[in-house]
Backbone as CSV, one residue per row, in Angstrom:
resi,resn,N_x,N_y,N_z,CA_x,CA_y,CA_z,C_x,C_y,C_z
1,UNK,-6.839,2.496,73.396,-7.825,3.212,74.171,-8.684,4.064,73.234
2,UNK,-9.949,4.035,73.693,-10.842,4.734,72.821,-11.060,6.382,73.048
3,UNK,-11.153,7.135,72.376,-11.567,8.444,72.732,-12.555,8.660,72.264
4,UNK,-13.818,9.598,73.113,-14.778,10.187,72.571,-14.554,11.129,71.137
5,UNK,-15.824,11.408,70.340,-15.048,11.817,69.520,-16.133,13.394,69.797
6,UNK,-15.446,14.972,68.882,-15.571,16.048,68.854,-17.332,16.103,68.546
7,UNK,-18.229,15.341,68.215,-19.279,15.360,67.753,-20.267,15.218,68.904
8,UNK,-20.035,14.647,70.449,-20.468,14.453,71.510,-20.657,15.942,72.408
9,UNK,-20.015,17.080,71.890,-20.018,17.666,72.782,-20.781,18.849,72.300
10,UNK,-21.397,19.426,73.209,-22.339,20.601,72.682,-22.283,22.089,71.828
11,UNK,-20.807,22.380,72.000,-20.401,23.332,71.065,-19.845,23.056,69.665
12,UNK,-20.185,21.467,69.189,-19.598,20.896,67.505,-20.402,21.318,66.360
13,UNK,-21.402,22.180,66.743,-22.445,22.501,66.141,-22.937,24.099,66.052
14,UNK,-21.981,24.867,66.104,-22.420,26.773,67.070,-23.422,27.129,66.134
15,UNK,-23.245,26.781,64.649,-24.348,27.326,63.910,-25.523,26.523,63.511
16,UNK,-25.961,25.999,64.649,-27.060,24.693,64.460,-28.454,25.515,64.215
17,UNK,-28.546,26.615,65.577,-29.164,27.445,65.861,-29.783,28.396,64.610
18,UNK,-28.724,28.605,63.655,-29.063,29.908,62.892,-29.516,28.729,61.674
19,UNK,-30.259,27.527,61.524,-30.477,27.146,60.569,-31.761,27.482,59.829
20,UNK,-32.413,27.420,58.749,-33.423,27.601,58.191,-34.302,26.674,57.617
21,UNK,-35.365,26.850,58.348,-36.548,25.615,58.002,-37.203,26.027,57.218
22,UNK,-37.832,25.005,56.017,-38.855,25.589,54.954,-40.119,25.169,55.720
23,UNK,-41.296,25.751,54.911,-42.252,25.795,55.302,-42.948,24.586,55.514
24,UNK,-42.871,23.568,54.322,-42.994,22.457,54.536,-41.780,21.423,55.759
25,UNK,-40.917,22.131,55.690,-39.852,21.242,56.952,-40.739,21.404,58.664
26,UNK,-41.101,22.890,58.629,-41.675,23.549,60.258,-42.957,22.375,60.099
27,UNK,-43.489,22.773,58.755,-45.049,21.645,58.674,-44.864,19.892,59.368
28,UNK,-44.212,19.368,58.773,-43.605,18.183,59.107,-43.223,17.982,60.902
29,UNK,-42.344,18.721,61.437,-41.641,18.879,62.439,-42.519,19.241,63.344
30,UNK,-43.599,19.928,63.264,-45.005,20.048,63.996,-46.189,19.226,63.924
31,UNK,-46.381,18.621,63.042,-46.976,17.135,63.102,-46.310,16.439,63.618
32,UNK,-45.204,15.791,63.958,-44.634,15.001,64.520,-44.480,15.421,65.846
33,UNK,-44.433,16.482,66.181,-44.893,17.416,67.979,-45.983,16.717,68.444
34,UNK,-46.603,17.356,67.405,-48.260,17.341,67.615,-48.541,15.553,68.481
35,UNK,-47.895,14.826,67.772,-48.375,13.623,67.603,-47.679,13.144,68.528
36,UNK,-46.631,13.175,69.384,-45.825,12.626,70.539,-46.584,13.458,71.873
37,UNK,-46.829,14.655,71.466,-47.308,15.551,72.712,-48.510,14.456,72.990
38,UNK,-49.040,14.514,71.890,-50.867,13.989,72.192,-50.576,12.148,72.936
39,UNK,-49.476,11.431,72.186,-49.417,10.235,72.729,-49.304,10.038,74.397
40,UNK,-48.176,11.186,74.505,-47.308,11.475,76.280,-48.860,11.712,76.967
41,UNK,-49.465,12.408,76.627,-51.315,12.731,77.048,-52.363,11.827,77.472
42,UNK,-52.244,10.504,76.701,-52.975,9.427,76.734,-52.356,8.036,77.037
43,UNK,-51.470,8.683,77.639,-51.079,7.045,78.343,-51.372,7.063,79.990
């Protein structure tokens, strides 16, 4: 029998939250916003 494993569940991660983005990471991660928001827009 298979079991789910500890990585499925929402607390495997508590310090996901307190991570730190560089400037170029936020840059990246907001172009790629940018660019799904605008697609969801024009369909």
């Amino acid at each position: 029998m298979t079991s789910l494993s500890r990585s499925a569940t929402p607390d495997s991660y508590p310090n996901q939250r307190d991570l730190r983005w560089s400037r170029s990471e936020k840059a990246i991660a907001r172009k790629a916003f940018d660019a799904v928001l605008k697609r969801s827009f024009t369909r």
